[in-house]
C-alpha positions as CSV (number, residue, x, y, z in Angstrom):
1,X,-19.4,-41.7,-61.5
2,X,-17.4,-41.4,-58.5
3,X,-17.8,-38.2,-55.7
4,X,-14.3,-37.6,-54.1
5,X,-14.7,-36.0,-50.6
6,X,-12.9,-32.6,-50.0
7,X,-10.5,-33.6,-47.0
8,X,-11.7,-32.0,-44.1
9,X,-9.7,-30.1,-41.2
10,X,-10.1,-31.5,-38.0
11,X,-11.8,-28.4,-36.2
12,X,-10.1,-28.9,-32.6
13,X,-11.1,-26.4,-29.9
14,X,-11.0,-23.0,-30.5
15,X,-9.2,-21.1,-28.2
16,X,-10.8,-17.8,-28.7
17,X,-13.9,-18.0,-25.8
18,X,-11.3,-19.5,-23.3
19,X,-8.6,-16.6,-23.9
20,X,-12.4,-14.4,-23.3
21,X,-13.2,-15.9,-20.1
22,X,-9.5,-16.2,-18.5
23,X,-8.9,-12.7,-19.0
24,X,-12.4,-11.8,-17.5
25,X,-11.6,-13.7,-14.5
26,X,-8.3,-11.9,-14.1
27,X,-10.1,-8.4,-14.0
28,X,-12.5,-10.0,-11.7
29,X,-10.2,-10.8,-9.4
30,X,-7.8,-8.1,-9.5
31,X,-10.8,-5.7,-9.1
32,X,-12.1,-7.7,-6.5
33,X,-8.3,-7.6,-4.7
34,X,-8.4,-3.8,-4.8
35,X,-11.9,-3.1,-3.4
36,X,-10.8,-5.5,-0.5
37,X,-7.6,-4.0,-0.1
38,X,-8.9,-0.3,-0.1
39,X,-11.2,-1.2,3.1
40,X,-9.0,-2.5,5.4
41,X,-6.3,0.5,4.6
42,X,-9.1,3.2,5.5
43,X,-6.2,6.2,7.8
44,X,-7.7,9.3,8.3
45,X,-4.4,11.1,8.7
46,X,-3.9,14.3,10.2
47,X,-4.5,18.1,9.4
48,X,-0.7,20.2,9.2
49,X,0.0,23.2,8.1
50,X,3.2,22.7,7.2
51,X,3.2,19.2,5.4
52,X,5.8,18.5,2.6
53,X,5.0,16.7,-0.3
54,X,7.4,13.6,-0.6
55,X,8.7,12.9,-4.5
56,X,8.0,9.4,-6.0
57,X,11.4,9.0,-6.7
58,X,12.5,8.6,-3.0
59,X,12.5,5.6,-1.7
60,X,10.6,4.9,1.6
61,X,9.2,2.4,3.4
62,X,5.4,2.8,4.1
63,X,4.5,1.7,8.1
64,X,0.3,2.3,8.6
65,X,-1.2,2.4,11.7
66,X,-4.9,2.1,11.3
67,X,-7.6,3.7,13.7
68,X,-7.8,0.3,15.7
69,X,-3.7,0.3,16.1
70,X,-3.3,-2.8,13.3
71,X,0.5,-2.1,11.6
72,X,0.4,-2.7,8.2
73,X,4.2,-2.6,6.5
74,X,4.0,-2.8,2.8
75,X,0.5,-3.6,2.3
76,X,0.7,-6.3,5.1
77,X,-0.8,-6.9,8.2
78,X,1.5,-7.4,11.2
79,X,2.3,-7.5,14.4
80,X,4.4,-5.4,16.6
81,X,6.7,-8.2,16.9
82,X,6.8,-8.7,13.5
83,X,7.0,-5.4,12.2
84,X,10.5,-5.6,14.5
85,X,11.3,-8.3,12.4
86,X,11.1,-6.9,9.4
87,X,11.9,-3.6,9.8
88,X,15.5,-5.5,11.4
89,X,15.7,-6.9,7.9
90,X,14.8,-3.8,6.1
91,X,17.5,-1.6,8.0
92,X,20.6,-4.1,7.0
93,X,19.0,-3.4,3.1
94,X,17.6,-0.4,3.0
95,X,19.4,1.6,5.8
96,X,19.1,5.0,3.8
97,X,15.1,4.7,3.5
98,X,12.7,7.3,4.3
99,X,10.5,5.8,7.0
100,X,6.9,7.2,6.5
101,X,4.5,6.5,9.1
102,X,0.9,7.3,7.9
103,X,-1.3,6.9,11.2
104,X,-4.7,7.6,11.6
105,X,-5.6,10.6,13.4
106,X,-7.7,8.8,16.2
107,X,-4.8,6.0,17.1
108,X,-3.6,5.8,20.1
109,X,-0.4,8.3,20.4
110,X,1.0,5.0,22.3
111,X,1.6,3.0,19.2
112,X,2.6,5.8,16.7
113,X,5.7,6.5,19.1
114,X,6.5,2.8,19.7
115,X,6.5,2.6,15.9
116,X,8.5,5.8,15.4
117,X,10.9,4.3,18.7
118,X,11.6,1.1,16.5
119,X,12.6,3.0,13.4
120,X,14.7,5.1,15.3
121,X,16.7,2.2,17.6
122,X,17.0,0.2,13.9
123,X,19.2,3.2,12.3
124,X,16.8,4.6,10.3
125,X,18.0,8.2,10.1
126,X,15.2,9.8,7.7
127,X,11.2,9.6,9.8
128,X,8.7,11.4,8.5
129,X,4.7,10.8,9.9
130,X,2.5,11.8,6.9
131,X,-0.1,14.2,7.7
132,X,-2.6,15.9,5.0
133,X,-2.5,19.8,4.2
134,X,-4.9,22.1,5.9
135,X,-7.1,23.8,3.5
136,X,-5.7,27.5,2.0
137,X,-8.1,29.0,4.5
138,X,-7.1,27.3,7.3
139,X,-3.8,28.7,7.2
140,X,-4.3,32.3,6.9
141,X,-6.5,31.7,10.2
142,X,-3.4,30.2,12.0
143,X,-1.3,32.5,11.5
144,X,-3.7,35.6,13.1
């Protein structure tokens, strides 16, 4: 009597734990990213009573000045230099930009008008320096 043998499949490697682990790595990583980033962007801005709330649809051009006077343009560390550099760039592209400058409340007043100075000798038309509402309280006090 002869046994035929069922042809088998090769089996290969399946995919399935290395599609698991590649995307846990990529959440790892880009949660890792944030928590980093969030830290070294710490501004405690300023209290105003009259702060306007900008709409998402404008388009601006973020320059943060941190409590030790370290620029950040877009997420990036620079230089004065070259955030002069850049901001050169950015005014032959973008010359119509809301420049926002979001400074911490204990910078030096030195570098917060240095950085509004450069905006201003670039062309940029529309500054604004972002400051955080007072409280409702606040504001009834002020005006007494």
């Amino acid at each position: 009597m002869r046994f035929f043998q069922a042809e088998q499949d090769d089996p290969g490697i399946d995919p399935t734990p290395l599609v698991d682990v590649v995307f846990q790595l990529i959440i790892y990583f880009a949660v890792a990213t944030t928590f980093a980033f969030l830290g070294a962007m710490k501004v405690n801005l300023p209290k105003a009573g009259t702060s306007l709330e900008l709409t998402a649809s404008q388009q601006k051009i973020m320059i943060v000045i941190d409590r030790t006077g370290e620029i950040y343009l877009e997420d990036q560390l620079l230089s004065f230099s070259e955030l002069s550099e850049r901001m050169k760039a950015l005014a032959e592209q973008k010359a119509n930009s809301l420049v926002v400058i979001q400074a911490d409340k204990d910078t030096r007043h030195g570098m917060v008008v240095s950085v509004l100075d450069l905006a201003r000798s670039l062309g940029f038309q529309r500054i604004a320096i972002a400051t955080e509402p007072k409280p409702a309280e606040a504001k009834g006090e002020a005006g007494r």
